[in-house]
N, C-alpha and C positions, 0 to 999 in steps of 0.2 A: 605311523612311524614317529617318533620320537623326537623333539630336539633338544640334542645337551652341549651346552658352552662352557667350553673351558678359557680358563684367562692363564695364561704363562708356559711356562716354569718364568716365575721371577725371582732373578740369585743377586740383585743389587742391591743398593745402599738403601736404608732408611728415609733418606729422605729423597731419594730417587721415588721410592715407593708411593708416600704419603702426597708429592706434586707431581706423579705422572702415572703411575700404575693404578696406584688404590682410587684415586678420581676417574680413569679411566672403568675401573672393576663397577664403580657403583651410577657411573652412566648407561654402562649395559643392564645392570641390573634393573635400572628403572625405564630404556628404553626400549629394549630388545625384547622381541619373544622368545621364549624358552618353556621346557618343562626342567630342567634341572641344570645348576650353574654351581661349577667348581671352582675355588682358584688353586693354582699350585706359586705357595710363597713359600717365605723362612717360618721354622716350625714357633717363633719368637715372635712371627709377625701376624698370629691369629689373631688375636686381638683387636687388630683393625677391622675387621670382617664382621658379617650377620651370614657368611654364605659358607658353604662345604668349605673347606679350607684342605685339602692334603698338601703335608709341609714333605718343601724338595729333600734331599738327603742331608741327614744332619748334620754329618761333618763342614757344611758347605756355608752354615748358619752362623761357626764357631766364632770365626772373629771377621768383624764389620771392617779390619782397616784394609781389609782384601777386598774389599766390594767399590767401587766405582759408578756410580750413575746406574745403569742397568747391568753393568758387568762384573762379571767376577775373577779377580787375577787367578784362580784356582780351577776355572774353566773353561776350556777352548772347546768348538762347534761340536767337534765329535762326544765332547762329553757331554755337552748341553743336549745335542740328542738322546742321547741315551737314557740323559732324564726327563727327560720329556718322554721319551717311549714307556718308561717306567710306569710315570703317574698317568697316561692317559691307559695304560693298562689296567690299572686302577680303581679309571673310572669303571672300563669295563667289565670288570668283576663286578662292585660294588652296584650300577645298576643294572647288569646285563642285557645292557643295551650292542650295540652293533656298529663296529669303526664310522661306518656311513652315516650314524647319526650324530656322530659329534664336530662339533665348530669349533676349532683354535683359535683364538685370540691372544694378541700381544705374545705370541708364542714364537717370534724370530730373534736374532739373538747376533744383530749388525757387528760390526768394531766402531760405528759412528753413532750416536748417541742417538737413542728410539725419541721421537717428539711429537707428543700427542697433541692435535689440534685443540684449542681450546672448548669448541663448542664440544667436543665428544670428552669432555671432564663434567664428573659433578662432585661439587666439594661438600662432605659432611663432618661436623663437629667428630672426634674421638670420642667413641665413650669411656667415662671419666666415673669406677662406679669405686672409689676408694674415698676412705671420708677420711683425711689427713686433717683435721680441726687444729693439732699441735702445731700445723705450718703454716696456718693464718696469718700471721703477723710478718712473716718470713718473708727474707727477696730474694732470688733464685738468681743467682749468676753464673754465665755462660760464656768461658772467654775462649773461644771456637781460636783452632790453631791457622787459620785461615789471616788471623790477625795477630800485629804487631805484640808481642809479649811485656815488653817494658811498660810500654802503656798500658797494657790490660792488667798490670799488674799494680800501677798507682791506681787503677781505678779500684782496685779489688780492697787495697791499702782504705783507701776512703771508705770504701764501703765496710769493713771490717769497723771501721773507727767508732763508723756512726749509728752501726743500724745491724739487725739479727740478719745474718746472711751466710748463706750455705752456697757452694759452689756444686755445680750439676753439669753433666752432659756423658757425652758417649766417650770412644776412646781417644778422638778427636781434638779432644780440649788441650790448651795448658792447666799446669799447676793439679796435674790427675792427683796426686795423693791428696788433695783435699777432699776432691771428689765426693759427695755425698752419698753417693751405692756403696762406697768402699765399706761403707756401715753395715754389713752382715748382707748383705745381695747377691744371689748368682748372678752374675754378670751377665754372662753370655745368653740365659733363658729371659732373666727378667728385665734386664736392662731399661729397653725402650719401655717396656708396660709403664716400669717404676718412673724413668723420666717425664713421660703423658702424662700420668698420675700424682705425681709433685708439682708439675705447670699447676695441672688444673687446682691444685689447692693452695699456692702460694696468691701473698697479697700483690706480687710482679715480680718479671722478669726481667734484666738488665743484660743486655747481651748487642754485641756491634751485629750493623745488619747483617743478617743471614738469613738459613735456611730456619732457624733458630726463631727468628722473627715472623717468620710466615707458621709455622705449626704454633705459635703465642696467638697469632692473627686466628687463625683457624678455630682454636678450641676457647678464643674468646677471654683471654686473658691479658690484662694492664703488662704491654711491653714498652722498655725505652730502648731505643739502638739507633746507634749513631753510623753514619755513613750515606751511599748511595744507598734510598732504599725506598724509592716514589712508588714501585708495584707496590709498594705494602703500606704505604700512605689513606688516608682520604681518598677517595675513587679511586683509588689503585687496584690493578687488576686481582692481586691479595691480600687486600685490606679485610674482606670478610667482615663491614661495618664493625670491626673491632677498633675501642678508644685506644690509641697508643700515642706514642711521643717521639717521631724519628726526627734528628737534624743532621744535616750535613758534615757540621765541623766535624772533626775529628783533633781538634784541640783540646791535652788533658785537660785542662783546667774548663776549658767550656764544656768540657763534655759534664765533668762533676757538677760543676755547675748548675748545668742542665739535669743532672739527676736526682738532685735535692730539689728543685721546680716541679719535677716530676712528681717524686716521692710525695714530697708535702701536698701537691695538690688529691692525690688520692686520700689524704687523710682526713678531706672538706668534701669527698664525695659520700653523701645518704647513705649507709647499709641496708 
C-alpha cells in the first residue's frame, strides 16, 4: 500500500505561508516517509515549492487583501471543505491511489490562528532564479501599512533625495501607485514571484520591522528596519545568519540617520 501526504488546502496570506505553512511543507518533506507528497496552495504560490503543487480554486488566489493568516474572508468551513474534497480527488485520479492511503496535513481550517511548533518548521532560501543585474545598485523600499504613513513618508522623501530607490510590496503597502509591479505585471499571478525576485537582486531593503524583514532575513539579503524586531536580530529565532541593521528607535530623524550608516557601510563591504 501506498503512502501519499497531502499538506492543505492553504487559502491564506503570503506571509502566513512563507513563516508557517511553506516551513511546515518542507520539514515533512525532509522528515516524513512518503511515496508521494502534494501541496494544495495559491495557484501564485508555486513557486515556493519543489513538490506537486495543485493550486486551490483560482478565484480564491485573486486578491490577497482577503486573506488573513491562514484564513480567507471568502471562505467559511463548508466551503473550505469542499475544497479540499476537490483536490484530494485529484489526488486520486492523478495517482490512483485509494482514500485509505492518503495522509492530510495542515488540512483544518480553525477561526484561531493554526501555530506551527517551531521544531516541526524547516526554513529554506526562496529560489531566486531571475538575474535583475539593472537592480544592483537599487534599494527596495517597503512602507508596509502596518505603519505610521507620515513617517514612512519623510523616510521615503530622504530616500528619493539621495539614492536609486524604487518602492515594492503587495497590496498592503502605502504610497501603491509608486509601486514598482505597477510597471507592466500581472498583479495577481505574478506578484509575489516578482517581489522575491527584486529582494533577491537589490543592493537592500529598507522597510520598518515586519514580516518584510523576516523574508529579507530568509533569502539573505542587506535589510535595515527600524522597530521591535529582536527575532530577526543576531540569534534571533529569524535572523537566518543574515547581516542586517534593526534599531529600536523609531525617531525620523534617527531612523535616516541610521540609514545612511547602513547604506554607506555596505558600500565598504568586498564584492
Amino acid at each position: 500500500m501506498e503512502r501519499i501526504i497531502t499538506c492543505g488546502p492553504f487559502v491564506g496570506s503570503f506571509f502566513e505561508e512563507i513563516t508557517n505553512f511553506r516551513p511546515f511543507v518542507q520539514w515533512v518533506e525532509r522528515n516524513l516517509v512518503y511515496d508521494d507528497l502534494f501541496v494544495f496552495t495559491h495557484l501564485n504560490r508555486k513557486f515556493l515549492y519543489d513538490n506537486n503543487v495543485i493550486p486551490i480554486w483560482e478565484q480564491y488566489s485573486l486578491d490577497d487583501g482577503k486573506q488573513h493568516h491562514h484564513l480567507n474572508h471568502d471562505i467559511n468551513q463548508k466551503l473550505y471543505n469542499m475544497i479540499s474534497k476537490s483536490l484530494r480527488n485529484d489526488v486520486l485520479r492523478i495517482t490512483g491511489s485509494q482514500p485509505k492511503e492518503i495522509i492530510s496535513l495542515f488540512s483544518k481550517y480553525p477561526k484561531n490562528r493554526i501555530r506551527t511548533l517551531l521544531f516541526n518548521k524547516q526554513f529554506n532560501r526562496i529560489s531566486n532564479d531571475s538575474d535583475m543585474t539593472s537592480l544592483k545598485d537599487t534599494i527596495a523600499y517597503i512602507p508596509s501599512k502596518q505603519h505610521n504613513k507620515k513617517k514612512l513618508k519623510q523616510v521615503l522623501t530622504h530616500l528619493q533625495n539621495n539614492y536609486n530607490v524604487i518602492v515594492l510590496g503587495d497590496s498592503k503597502i502605502h504610497f501603491h501607485e509608486l509601486n514598482y509591479l505597477n510597471n507592466g505585471y500581472v498583479m495577481w499571478v505574478d506578484m509575489f514571484y516578482f517581489i522575491v525576485q527584486i529582494i533577491g537582486n537589490v543592493k537592500a531593503v529598507i522597510c520598518p520591522v515586519s514580516d518584510w524583514t523576516f523574508l529579507c532575513n530568509l533569502q539573505q539579503v542587506p535589510v535595515f528596519s527600524w522597530g521591535n524586531g529582536n527575532i530577526y536580530k543576531e540569534n534571533g529565532v529569524y535572523n537566518f545568519n543574515n547581516d542586517n541593521y534593526i534599531i529600536p528607535d523609531t525617531k525620523v530623524n534617527n531612523i535616516i540617520t541610521s540609514i545612511d550608516r547602513f547604506l554607506k557601510g555596505l558600500d565598504k563591504v568586498p564584492k
